[in-house]
Phi, psi and omega in degrees: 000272195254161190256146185282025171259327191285332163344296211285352185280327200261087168245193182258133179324337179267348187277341208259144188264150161311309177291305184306328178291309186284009198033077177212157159304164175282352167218076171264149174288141169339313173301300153353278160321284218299324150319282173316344236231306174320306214263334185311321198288333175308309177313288173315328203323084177343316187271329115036313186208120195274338181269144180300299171302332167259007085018262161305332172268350130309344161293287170344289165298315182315323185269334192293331197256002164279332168285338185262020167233340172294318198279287183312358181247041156238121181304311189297308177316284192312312193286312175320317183314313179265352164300307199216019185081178151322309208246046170272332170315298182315326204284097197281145165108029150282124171293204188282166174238143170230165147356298172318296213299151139286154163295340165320297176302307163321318236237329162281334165304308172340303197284320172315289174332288195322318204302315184320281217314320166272351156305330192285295192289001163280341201264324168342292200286305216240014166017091178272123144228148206226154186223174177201106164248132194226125172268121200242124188257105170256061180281318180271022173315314190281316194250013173219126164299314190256193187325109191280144179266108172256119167254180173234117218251351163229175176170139202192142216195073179274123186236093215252122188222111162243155193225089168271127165326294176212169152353294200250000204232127177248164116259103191259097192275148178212133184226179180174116173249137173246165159230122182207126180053041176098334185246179199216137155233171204180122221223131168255064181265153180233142183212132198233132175246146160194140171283136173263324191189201166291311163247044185189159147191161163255128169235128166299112150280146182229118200219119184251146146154208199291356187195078182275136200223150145275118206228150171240145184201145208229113184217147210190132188266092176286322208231184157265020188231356210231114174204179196204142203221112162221162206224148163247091188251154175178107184258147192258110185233111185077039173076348160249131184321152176191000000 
């Protein structure tokens, strides 16, 4: 059947060179590919081969060397291929690429994508939300002639990050500056939660900010009508418990 040179087409997708699967140089020509693409699949050719095992293991090769003429004979495929590997192929939202591109261009496309991509899976992990809310007094709008005067007499700025740990375990940061009438106050909490069951969890507060607390809370469902809720608070005032 196959030549022990032929061994190396059945690897691993991350292992494998293309050209060695086509037997062709990195930089044979279309004709080239398409030809090796001919004689191989004739060679391979499941039906071809009558014993099971070898068979399947002509199946096998037949797709590796059918996948390694589709990414070389697509021109777009093949400049990603010879850039960045498998596994720039694996990386989804390319635009189109042509010939034309530098490797430089590729290889900043590469990087943009990757960048989404762990932007994604952070927004994912720590589901972020953010809010801004503002009271705004257009009283002298009504009651004045000349130029009015608008102030904005609240204004608020919330920012909500859960991050899960496990199955059971959250850590939740919240942070939130208000300004009202000039002044500003600004609240930090860190909060560590973890489920026990179906009924109980426990949770932790950390509340930094003009009046920072500690607070613990404990909660367990006995019945369905039935439920117990007990809490621990302790606030910290002049660097002393009180």
């Amino acid at each position: 059947m196959a030549s022990n040179n032929d061994d190396n087409l059945d690897q691993n997708d991350s292992e494998r060179d293309l050209y060695a699967i086509l037997h062709i140089s990195r930089d044979a020509d279309t004709a080239t590919i398409q030809q090796a693409y001919r004689r191989l699949t004739l060679l391979y050719h499941p039906d071809k081969h009558q014993d099971l095992r070898t068979k399947q293991l002509a199946m096998n090769l037949f797709i590796q060397i059918k996948n390694a003429y589709d990414i070389l004979n697509d021109p777009e495929k093949r400049a990603i291929y010879d850039i960045i590997g498998m596994k720039g192929l694996k990386t989804e939202g390319w635009e189109i690429i042509t010939r034309t591109k530098t490797s430089r261009e590729i290889l900043d496309e590469y990087e943009r994508l990757i960048k989404e991509r762990e932007e994604k899976r952070f927004n994912q992990i720590t589901n972020p939300n953010s809010s801004v809310y503002a009271t705004i007094n257009l009283t002298d709008i009504f009651i004045n002639d000349g130029l009015p005067k608008i102030e904005i007499t609240d204004f608020n700025v919330e920012q909500n990050i859960d991050i899960s740990l496990t199955n059971q375990d959250t850590t939740t940061i919240n942070a939130n500056v208000t300004i009202r009438n000039g002044r500003g106050i600004g609240t930090l909490t860190t909060s560590f939660r973890r489920i026990f069951s179906d009924l109980s969890w426990f949770r932790i507060d950390l509340i930094f900010g003009q009046r920072p607390y500690i607070g613990l809370y404990y909660f367990r469902r006995i019945t369905q009508k039935l439920l117990v809720m007990q809490m621990f608070i302790q606030h910290f005032i002049s660097n002393e418990l009180k």
